[in-house]
N, C-alpha and C positions, 0 to 999 in steps of 0.2 A: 517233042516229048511224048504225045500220044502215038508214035509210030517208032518209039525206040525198042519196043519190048520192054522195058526195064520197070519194076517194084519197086517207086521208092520205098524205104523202112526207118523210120528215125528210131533205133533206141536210146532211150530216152531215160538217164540215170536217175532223173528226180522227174516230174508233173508241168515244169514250169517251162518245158522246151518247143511247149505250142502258146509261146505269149502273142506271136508271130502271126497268128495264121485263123482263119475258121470256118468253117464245112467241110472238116477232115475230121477219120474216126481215132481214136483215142485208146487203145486195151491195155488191161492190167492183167491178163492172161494172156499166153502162147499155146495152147493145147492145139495140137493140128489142126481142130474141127475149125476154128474161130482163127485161125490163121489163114486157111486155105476160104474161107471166107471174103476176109478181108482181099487178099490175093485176087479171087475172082473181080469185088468189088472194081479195082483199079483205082483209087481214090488218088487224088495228085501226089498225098503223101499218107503214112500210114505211120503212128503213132505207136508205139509198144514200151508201156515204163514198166521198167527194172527195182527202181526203187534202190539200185546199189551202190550210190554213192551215199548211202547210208550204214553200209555194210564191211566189216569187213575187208582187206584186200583179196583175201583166197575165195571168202564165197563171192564176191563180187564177179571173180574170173570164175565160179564154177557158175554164178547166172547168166553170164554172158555167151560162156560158150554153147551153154544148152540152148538159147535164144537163137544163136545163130544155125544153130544145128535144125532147130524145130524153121525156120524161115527158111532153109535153102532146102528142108522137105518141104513145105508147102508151096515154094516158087517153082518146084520142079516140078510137083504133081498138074499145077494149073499152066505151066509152060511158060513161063516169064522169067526174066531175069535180073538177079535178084542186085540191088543197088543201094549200100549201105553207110548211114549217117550215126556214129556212134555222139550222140548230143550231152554236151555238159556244160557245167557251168562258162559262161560269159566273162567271170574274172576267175577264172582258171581252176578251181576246186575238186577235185574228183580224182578216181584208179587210172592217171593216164602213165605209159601207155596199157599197162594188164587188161585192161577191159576192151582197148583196139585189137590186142594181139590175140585174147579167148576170141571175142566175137570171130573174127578173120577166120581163128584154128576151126571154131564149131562150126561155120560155113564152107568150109573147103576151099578158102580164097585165100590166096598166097599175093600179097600187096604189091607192088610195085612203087607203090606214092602210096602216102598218109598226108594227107593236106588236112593242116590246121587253121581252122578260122573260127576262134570264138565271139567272131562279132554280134553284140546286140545292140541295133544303131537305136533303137528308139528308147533303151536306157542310157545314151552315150558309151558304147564299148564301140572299141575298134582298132585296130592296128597300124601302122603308120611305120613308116624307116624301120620298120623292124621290131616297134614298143608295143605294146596292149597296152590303150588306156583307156582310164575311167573319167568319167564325168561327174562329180561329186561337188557342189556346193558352187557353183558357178564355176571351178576349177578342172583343167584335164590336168590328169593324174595317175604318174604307169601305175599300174595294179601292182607292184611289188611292193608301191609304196602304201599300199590302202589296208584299211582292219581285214577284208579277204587274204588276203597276203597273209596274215598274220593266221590264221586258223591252224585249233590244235591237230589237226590231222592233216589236211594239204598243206601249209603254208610254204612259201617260198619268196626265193629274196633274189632272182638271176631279174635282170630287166630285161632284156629281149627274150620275145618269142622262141629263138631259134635255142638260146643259153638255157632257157626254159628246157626246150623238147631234150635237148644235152644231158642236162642234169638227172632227166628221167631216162635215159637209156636207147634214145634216139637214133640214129646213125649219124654220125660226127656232120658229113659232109650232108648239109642242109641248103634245100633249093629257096630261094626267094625270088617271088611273085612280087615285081613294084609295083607302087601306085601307078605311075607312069605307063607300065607298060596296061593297064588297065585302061587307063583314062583316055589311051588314044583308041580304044578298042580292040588291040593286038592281038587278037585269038590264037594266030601260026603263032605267035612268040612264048602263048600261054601253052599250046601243044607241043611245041619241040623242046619246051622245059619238062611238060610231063612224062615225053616219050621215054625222056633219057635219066628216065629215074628209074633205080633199081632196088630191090632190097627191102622194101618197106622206108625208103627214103622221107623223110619228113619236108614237109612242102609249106612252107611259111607263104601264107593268102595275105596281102597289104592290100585294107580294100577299107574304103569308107564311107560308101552308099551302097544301094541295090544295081542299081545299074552295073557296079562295077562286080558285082557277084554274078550279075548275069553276063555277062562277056568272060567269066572265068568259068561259069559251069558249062555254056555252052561250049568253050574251047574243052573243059575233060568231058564230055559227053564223046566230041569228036577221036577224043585220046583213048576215049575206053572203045571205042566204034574199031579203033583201028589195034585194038590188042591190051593196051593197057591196064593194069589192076589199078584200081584206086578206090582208098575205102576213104571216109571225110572223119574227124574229129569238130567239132563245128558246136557255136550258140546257136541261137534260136532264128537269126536272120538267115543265114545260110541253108538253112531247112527251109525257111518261104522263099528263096531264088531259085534251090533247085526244082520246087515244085511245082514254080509257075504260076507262085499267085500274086493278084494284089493287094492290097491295104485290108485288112483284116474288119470286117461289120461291127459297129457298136454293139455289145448285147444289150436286147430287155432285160431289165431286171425284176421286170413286176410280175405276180406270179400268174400260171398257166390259166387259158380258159379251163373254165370247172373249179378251179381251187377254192378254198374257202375264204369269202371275208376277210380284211384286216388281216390276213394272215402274216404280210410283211412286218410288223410290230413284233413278232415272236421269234428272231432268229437267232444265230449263235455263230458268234465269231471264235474262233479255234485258235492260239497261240502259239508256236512250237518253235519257231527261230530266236535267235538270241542276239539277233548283231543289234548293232547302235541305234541305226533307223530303223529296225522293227521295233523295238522298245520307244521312242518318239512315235513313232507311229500309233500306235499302242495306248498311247496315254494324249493322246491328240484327239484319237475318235471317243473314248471316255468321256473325256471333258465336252466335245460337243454335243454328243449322243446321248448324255448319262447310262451308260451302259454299266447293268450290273456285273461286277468283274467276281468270279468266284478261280481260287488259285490250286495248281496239285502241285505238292511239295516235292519235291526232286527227292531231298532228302528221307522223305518217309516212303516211297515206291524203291530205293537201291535197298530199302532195308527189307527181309522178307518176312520177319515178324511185325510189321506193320500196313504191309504193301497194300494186300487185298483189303481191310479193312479201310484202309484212307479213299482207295477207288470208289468202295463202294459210297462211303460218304461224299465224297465230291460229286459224283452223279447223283445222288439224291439232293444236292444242294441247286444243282442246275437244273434238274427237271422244276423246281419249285418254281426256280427265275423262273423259266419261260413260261411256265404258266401267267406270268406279267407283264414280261419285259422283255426285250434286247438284252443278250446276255453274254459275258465274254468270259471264255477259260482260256486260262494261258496255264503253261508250265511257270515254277517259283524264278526269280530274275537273278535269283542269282548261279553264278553256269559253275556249275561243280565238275574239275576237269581231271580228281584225284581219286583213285580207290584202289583199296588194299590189294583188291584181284578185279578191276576192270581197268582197260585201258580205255584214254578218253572215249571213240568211236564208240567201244562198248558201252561204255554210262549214257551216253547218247541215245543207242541203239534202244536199252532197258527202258530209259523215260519216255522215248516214243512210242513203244510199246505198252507203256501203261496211260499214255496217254488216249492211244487207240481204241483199250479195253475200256474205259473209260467213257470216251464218248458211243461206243456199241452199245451202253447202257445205258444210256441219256437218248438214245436213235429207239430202241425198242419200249422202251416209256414214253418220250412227249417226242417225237420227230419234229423237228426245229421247219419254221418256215421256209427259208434259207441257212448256207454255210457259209461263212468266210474262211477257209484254213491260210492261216497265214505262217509260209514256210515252205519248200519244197518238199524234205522230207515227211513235215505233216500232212500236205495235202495227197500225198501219196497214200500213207496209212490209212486217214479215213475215209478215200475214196474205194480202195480197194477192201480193206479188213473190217473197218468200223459199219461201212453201208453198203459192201461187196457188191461194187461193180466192179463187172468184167469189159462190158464194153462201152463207149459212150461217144457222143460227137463235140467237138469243139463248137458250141453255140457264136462264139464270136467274144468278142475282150469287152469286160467293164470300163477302161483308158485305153485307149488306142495301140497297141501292141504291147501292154507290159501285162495285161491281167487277164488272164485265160475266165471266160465261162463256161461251166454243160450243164446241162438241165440232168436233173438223177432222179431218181424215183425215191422220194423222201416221205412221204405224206400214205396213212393210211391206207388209203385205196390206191399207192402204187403212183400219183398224179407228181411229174417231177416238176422240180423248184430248182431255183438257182444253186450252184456248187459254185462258187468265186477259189481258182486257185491265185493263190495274192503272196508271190516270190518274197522271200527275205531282205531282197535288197535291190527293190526298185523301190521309185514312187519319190517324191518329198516328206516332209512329215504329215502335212494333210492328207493325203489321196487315201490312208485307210477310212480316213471320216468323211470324204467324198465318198468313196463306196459303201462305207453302211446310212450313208445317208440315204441314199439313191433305193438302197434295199429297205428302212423301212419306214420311205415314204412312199414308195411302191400300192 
């Protein structure tokens, strides 16, 4: 890998694509300066979130292609070659293929193979005969059949992989990678499948460990060596095989040398997902925590003679928590998926963004000890808008591969504190209350 030439780049549709991994950088900007940066760095892998499986189908494909536009100028100025991970969600959620096909067009890479592997083995996802399945409640489970499945904006009902990639506009004829030819370690067998792909051919990955990801990457390394296009569609596991790392470092959670006192007692957990087990979750660490819960009405932010008014009062309500306590904002529970002139994505879009503005004014008044944002698309907003970071490193996981941490500059004097990004649909029902336990007993 250090002698390939090659840039990994994962982008990275929501925050939650480095659960996988840590002491790799992490950016919420592309501007050449801070690409060609990164590019120099060499890092195993290099992090760039988009935010756009929040967005949009058109602006989704207008962020992507300018991403990939801005990375194959910064790969070309530092001399490397540029090697591309479009990252989404694990039970299948997102612009696919529109966002494989922008990235590809804005880089100047004409595909060969699109290999899809949304494995993420350390929440139970993974692929098998051809299924994605899930791991939910002691049960595996194809994801057609799970509440992801069901979402107002991606959902889908094809059970295999390959009917999946079909249904979205694929190329009929679809290559599968067995487990088999995996397990015996078959590389030639995994190459003369990639050679003889043409077209942007989609490439079904059957794999169920790391091991077996590493005997697939190593074999397209070799495919791309000898001519090959191949760009990856890929969860979060896929992105730590290609990059060569292992088991990802527990993080500290406890705050920086220098920081203040008891500082842990004062933080703020962020709400923004909506599925089954983030709501359990939700009312799980409450009850162990006592965490003051203060709510932004969905319905009073879509209206725009009440919007800014209610914002500003929910931030003045949460500054006051934390002046005390451990404090939780969530968006209201119940998920409004109807409006006269927004489509669901768009209601979506509106209440994260008043969620964002929201917490900007709660960060510029009492700056919380720590963050939990729980949700991809939240942890995106107020990483990037609410307490605008541009760049950061993956400190290491609160739980072993499913919860990303970075340290941000949250605190007066700039001294950073935990960011917990805490995915919508990992974890059991405890592990939100294991995390904020950890944070403030810190």
């Amino acid at each position: 890998m250090e002698h390939d030439g090659a840039w990994l780049v994962a982008v990275d549709d929501d925050p939650t694509g480095c659960q996988s991994v840590s002491g790799v950088p992490l950016l919420t900007a592309w501007d050449h300066d801070t690409l060609v940066v990164a590019a120099r760095r060499r890092a195993p892998v290099t992090f760039v979130l988009t935010n756009s499986r929040s967005l949009p189908a058109d602006e989704a494909v207008a962020v992507n292609r300018e991403v990939g536009g801005a990375l194959a100028a910064a790969a070309a100025e530092v001399g490397v070659r540029l090697r591309l991970i479009s990252r989404s969600d694990s039970t299948l959620r997102g612009h696919y293929p529109a966002e494989v096909d922008a990235l590809v067009a804005g880089a100047g890479i004409v595909p060969d193979a699109v290999v899809l592997c949304p494995a993420f083995f350390e929440a139970g996802r993974f692929t098998a005969d051809g299924i994605h399945w899930v791991h939910l409640g002691g049960e595996l489970i194809p994801a057609c059949e799970t509440e992801f499945a069901r979402d107002a904006t991606f959902g889908f009902t094809e059970l295999t992989l390959a009917d999946w990639a079909r249904a979205r506009g694929a190329p009929p004829d679809v290559i599968d990678v067995g487990l088999a030819t995996l397990a015996r370690g078959d590389e030639h067998a995994v190459v003369a499948a990639l050679r003889a792909a043409r077209g942007g051919q989609a490439v079904v990955l059957n794999a169920t460990n790391y091991g077996q990801l590493a005997t697939f990457d190593a074999a397209a390394r070799r495919a791309e060596a000898a001519g090959t296009s191949i760009v990856y569609r890929t969860g979060p596991s896929y992105v730590r095989a290609a990059a060569g790392l292992g088991r990802p470092v527990v993080a500290d959670l406890g705050p920086a040398a220098g920081s203040a006192p008891g500082g842990g007692r004062h933080g703020l957990v962020v709400v923004g997902s909506h599925t089954a087990l983030t709501t359990a979750q939700m009312e799980a660490a409450v009850g162990a925590q006592g965490l003051d819960v203060i709510e932004l009405d969905a319905a009073a932010v879509l209206d725009p003679a009440r919007a800014d008014a209610h914002m500003a009062q929910v931030a003045a309500a949460v500054v006051a928590s934390l002046g005390q306590q451990a404090t939780l904002l969530r968006t209201s529970r119940v998920l409004i998926t109807e409006h006269p002139d927004l489509t669901p994505l768009e209601i979506s879009r509106r209440v994260a963004d008043a969620l964002t503005a929201t917490v900007r004014q709660v960060a510029s008044q009492a700056p919380p000890a720590w963050v939990v944002a729980k949700g991809g698309i939240t942890s995106h907003d107020l990483l990037a808008r609410a307490f605008g970071v541009r760049s950061a490193e993956v400190s290491g996981q609160a739980l072993p591969g499913i919860i990303p941490v970075l340290r941000i500059p949250l605190g007066p004097d700039g001294d950073l504190r935990p960011y917990v990004i805490f995915p919508g649909n990992v974890g059991d029902e405890r592990t939100l209350a294991q995390v904020v336990a950890r944070l403030v007993g810190a």
